[in-house]
N, C-alpha and C positions, 0 to 999 in steps of 0.2 A: 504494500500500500504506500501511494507515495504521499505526501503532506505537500499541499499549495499554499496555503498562507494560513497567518492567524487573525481573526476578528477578535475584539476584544467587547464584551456584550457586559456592560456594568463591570462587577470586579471578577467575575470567575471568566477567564481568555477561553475561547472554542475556537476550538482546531478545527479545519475544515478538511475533508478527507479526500481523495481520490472516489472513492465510491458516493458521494456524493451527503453522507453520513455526517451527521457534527457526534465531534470526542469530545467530552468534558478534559479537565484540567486532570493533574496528578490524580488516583484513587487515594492516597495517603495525604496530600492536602485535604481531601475533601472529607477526609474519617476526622482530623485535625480538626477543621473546622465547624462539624458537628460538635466534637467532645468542647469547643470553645461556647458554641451558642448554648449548649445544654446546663454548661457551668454558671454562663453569667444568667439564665434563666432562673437553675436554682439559686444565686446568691438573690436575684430581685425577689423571688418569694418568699427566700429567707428574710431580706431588710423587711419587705411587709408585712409579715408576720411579727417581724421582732418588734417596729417601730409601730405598725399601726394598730398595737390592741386595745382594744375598747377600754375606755375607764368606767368603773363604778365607785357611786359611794359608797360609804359604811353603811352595815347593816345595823340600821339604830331605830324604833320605834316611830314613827310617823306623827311628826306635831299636829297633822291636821286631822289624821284618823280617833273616830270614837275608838277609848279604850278604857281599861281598868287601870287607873293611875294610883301610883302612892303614896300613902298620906308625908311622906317624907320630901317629897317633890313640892309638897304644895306651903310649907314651911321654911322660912330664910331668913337669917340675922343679917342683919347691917351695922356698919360704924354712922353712926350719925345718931341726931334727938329723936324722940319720937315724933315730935312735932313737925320736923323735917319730912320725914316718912312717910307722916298723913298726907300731908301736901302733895310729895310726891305719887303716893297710890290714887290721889284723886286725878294726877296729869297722866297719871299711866292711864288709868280709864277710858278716861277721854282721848289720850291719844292711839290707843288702843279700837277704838269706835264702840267700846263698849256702854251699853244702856244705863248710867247711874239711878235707881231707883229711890237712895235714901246715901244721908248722909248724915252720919253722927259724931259730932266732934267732941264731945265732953268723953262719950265712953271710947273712941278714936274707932271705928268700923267703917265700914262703905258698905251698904248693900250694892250691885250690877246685875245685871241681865248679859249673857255672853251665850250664844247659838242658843237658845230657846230654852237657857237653865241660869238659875240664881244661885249668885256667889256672892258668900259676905269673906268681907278682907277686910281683917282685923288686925290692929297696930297693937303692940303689948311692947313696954318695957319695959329694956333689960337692968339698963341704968341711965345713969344721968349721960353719957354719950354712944349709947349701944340700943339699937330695939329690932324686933323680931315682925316679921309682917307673915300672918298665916291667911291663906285665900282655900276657902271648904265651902261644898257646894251646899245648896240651903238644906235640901232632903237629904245629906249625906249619905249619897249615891255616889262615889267617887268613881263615874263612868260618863266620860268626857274624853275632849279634845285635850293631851296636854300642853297643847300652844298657847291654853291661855292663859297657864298659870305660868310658863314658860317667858312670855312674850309681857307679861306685867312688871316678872321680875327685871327682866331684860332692860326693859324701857329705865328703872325705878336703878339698875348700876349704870345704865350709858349716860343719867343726868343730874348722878350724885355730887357729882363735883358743883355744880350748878348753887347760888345762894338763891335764898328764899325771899324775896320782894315783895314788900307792899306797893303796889299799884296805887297811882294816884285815883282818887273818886272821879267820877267823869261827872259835868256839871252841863246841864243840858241849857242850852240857849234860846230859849222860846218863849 
């Protein structure tokens, strides 16, 4: 067989033949260059695999799901007065969007309304700069959401730093 020229067709060259036949390139190039495409195939499935796995979070109780909560959750001391305390659990409420029902300052309690159940949040103290805020559902059914004793406390350390002001009386002009 004689060999007339070589075309070169992308990167693998084809011999053109006497009989009119086209010859691929070397056979051992061409084993080569599978074993090369098959390698860098598995390394791309390995990086995706390795880099692209799903994140989860932690497997922790669900703030927004009804559940059977502990009465330990629902009890928390603070550095502060009590006086402070109250103040604050009345701005949790509210900032909270929870329904205040009642409020009592002499015994320090708050009754709310939170997803279609009553919770009183009682301020007790500990001493002259320490006092404890306990939030218990009125029926003492403790089967609820614990976001929302979660989300009182919450509120009640992100604004403790905060001092307690008297607002000026507003004085209407009319």
């Amino acid at each position: 067989m004689e060999k007339r020229s070589i075309k070169y067709n992308g990167i693998v060259p084809i011999k053109v033949v006497a009989s009119g036949q086209r010859e691929r390139g070397n056979p051992k190039n061409q084993q080569f260059r599978l074993y090369c495409f098959a390698a860098s195939f598995l390394a791309m499935i390995f990086a995706v695999l390795l880099f692209f796995q799903p994140v989860f979070a932690a497997e922790h109780p669900s703030s927004v799901t009804v559940q059977n909560v502990s009465y330990g959750i629902c009890n928390k001391a603070f550095n502060m007065p009590p006086e402070k305390l109250f103040y604050l659990a009345i701005a949790s409420a509210g900032a909270n969007r929870f329904a205040i029902n009642e409020i009592q300052s002499k015994n320090g309690y708050i009754l709310f309304t939170a997803a279609n159940k009553e919770f009183l949040a009682a301020v007790v103290r500990l001493d002259k700069t320490h006092s404890a805020l306990k939030i218990t559902p009125v029926n003492n059914i403790y089967y609820f959401a614990p976001g929302i004793v979660t989300n009182f406390f919450k509120y009640i350390e992100l604004n403790s730093a905060e001092e307690v002001k008297t607002l000026p009386k507003r004085v209407d002009k009319t």
